[in-house]
C-alpha positions, 0 to 999 in steps of 0.5 A: 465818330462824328457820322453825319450820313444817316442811314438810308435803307429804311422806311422813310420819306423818299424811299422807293418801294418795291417788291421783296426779293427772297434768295435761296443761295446754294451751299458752298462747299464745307459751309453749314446750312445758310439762312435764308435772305428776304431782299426788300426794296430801300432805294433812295432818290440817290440809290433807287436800286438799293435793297435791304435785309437783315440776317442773324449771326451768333454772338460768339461763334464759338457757340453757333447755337446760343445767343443770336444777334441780327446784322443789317445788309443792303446791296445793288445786285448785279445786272451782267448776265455773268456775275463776279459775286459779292463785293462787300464794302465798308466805310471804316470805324468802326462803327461806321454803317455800310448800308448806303456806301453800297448804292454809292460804290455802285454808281461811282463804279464804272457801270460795265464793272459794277455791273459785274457784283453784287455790291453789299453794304453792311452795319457790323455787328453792334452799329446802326439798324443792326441789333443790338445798337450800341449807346452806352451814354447818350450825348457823351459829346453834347457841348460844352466839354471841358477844354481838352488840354488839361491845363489844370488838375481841374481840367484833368479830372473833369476830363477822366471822369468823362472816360472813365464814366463812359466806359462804366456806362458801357460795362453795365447796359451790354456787360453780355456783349461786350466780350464779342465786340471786336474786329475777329468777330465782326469778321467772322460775321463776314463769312456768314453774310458770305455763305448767306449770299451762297458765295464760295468767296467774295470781294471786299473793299474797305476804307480806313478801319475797313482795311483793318476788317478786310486784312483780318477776314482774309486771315481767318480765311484766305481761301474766301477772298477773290479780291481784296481793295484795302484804301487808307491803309491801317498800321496793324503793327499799332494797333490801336494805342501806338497808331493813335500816337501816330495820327496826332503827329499827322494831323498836325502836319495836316492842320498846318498844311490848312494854315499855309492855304489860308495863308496862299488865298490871303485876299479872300481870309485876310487872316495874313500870308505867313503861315505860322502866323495864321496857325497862332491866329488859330491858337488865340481863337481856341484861347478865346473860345475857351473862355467863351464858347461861341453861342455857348456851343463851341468851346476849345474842344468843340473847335477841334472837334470842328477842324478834325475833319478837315484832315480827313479831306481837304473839300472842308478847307474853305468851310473851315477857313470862311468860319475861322476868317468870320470869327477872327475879323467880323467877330462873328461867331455864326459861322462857326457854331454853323461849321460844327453843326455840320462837321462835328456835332454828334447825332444819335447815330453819332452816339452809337457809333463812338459807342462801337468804336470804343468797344471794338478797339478797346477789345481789339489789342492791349491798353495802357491800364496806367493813367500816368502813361497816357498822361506822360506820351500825351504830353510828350506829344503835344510839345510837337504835334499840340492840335488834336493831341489831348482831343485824340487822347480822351477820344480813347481814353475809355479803353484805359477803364475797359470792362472787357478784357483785351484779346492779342493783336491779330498778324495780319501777315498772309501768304495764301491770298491771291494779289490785292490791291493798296491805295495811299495817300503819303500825307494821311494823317488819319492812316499814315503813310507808313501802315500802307507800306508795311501791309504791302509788306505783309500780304504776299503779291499785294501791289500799292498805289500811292497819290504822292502828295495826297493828303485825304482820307479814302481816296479812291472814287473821289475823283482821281481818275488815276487812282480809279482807273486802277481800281477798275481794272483790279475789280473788273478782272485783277490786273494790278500793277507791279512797280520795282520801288516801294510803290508799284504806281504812283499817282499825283495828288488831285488839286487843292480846293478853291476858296467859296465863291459865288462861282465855285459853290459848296462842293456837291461832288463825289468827293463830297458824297464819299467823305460824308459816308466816310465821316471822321475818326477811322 
């Protein structure tokens, strides 16, 4: 989880100050006694607006009385005279921290929209300041790793040990909260912010592992949802072993995809024209930094880790090609250790979120317990799909060891939720294409928007103002569109990133800002 943001609602420099808010929400029909909400100022120089809160939930809901755990909230309230109430946001994970995309989605709405919610951010259960935090080994990733391509016996020991260490890790520091780790409870926690908010339904809007999130809270309670924005749609058919099979093949798609716009500004990388060319290019870097780690940081594992991100969003391509073009054609390493430092370095909070991720999917749906059927799928699809094949495999490998026992994969077929919105990109690698077709397909009166030719990750206000224009009108009263094909509208891709020059800086949009709360892994 290579989470880059930090969170933001604390007290810290820069913050601004301001008197506390105490909301006594009404009850909603048929809901307990809510608890009370002590807003406090937690504004940013970027979110001055934003306000902070915790609220204490059970661990098992099952047991409402017995063991209390405490989530982080955070919102910009509304300002309209009339309000539409909640609209929870989520970044994706999981164990992604949702307290600053509150302030982001608000200033990124149309302000007569945003205007209209109270825009709530949330740490699920387990991340960031809620409490517990989960960090089951601190500096799991601390470089160098082994290679990850398991080359020799060696190889593959090391890197199991790694897995199954890690998960042992986890089963003795949080063995009593491990069992309700997983994406039903953290919906379950949902419907209690919900009723602390004295709300008798939200909004919610979620990217990546988000709409996983979104799509099981409106199983569990579809008369609660007023609006439903699912953005880089999870496949909940595969759920989590299969869709990690499908994203390899995808981010090699999206890898090679770099390679061929390396290739087209030739001029500017020298790293040569012809795509496949470049790619081998690549593969020789990983071979040397295998044997030598740049600045004794960045080994072959470190180099994916650093290149992961730009499947995600294409807005890291010239970083990661200016890092490639140095070390390959000045044998200068210094932009690479640079480019992993601020891509895929993993921070403490970087720490806890790997630690939730694991134990959420590991929870979420059945594993293979069979080393040997990892080993034989992983290999069966690194002879296609070889860039982050084995790196994507020991990334999950702890939930082959999982102390927790696994629960059923949830149906996320609905029938009884009023029409929600889907966005897609067809060339996702991190949630292909594919899951946002078939969740059309599953909740009834959904309508999806697809960029055609798209290839990021959380798509919407990043600066397509197609796609945003959709999600504006869908939030500011629920028109969606209905389309006679497969997508109900479609919209073109946004432009391809232009190499670094002295004219076209880093990016500092809000492209840039999203996918820096996004971060990597959904």
């Amino acid at each position: 989880m290579r989470r880059r943001a930090a969170v933001l609602c604390a007290a810290a420099a820069g913050v601004v100050l301001a008197g506390s808010v105490t909301a006594l929400p009404a009850r909603a029909a048929g809901d307990a006694p809510a608890p009370e909400l002590t807003w406090k100022g937690c504004g940013t120089s970027d979110y001055p607006r934003l306000q902070c809160a915790s609220l204490k939930v059970p661990l098992d809901h099952a047991d409402p009385s017995g063991t209390r755990i405490t989530l982080a909230l955070s919102r910009v309230p509304h300002t309209a005279p009339t309000s539409l109430g909640p609209l929870l946001v989520n970044p994706g994970g999981p164990g992604g921290s949702g307290l600053t995309l509150a302030g982001f989605v608000a200033s990124a709405l149309p302000q007569q929209v945003a205007a209209r919610y109270d825009v709530i951010g949330f740490d699920p259960r387990g991340v960031g300041r809620s409490t517990p935090a989960l960090d089951c080994a601190p500096g799991h990733f601390r470089p160098v790793r082994p290679d990850s391509v398991p080359a020799t016996p060696e190889l593959e020991r090391q890197n199991l040990a790694r897995a199954q260490s890690f998960a042992a890790a986890c089963g003795r520091r949080y063995a009593k909260v491990l069992p309700y780790l997983d994406t039903a409870d953290a919906a379950r926690d949902m419907d209690v912010v919900r009723q602390a908010l004295g709300a008798r339904q939200l909004s919610y809007f979620g990217y990546s592992y988000g709409t996983y999130l979104g799509a099981v809270y409106a199983k569990l309670f579809p008369e609660r949802v007023r609006r439903l924005v699912l953005d880089s749609i999870v496949d909940p058919a595969g759920v989590w072993y299969e869709d990690n099979l499908a994203q390899d093949h995808a981010f090699d798609d999206r890898h090679r995809a770099l390679m061929a716009w390396i290739a087209r500004h030739d001029a500017r990388y020298r790293l040569g024209t012809d795509p496949a060319r470049v790619e081998a290019k690549w593969y020789t870097m990983r071979a040397a930094l295998a044997r030598r780690p740049a600045g004794g940081e960045v080994g072959a594992a470190e180099l994916e880790d650093t290149f992961i991100p730009g499947g995600y969003w294409d807005g890291y391509w010239p970083h990661l090609a200016e890092a490639f073009a140095a070390y390959v054609n000045d044998q200068d390493p210094g932009p690479l250790v640079e480019a992993y430092r601020n891509l895929a370095a993993v921070s403490p909070s970087g720490d806890n979120g790997y630690s939730v991720y694991t134990a959420v999917q590991c929870r979420d749906a059945l594993w293979p317990r069979s080393w040997n059927r990892w080993r034989a799928d992983t290999w069966a699809v690194y002879e296609k799909a070889p860039f982050m094949a084995w790196n994507n495999a020991w990334y999950n490998a702890p939930c082959a060891f999982w102390p927790a026992d696994p629960l059923k994969r949830v149906n996320v077929a609905n029938g009884k939720l009023p029409p929600a919105l889907l966005f897609q990109a067809t060339d996702d690698a991190a949630t292909p294409y594919p899951g946002g077709v078939r969740v059309h397909r599953l909740l009834a009166r959904s309508s999806l928007v697809v960029e055609r030719g798209g290839g990021n990750h959380g798509i919407t206000l990043s600066g397509n103002a197609c796609l945003d224009g959709y999600l504006a009108a869908y939030l500011a009263d629920g028109t969606v569109p209905h389309g006679t094909g497969e997508a109900d509208a479609v919209c073109e891709k946004s432009p391809d990133p232009e190499p670094l020059t002295a004219k076209a800086a880093p990016a500092t949009s809000r492209g840039a800002a999203l996918h820096d709360l996004l971060g990597s892994r959904p």
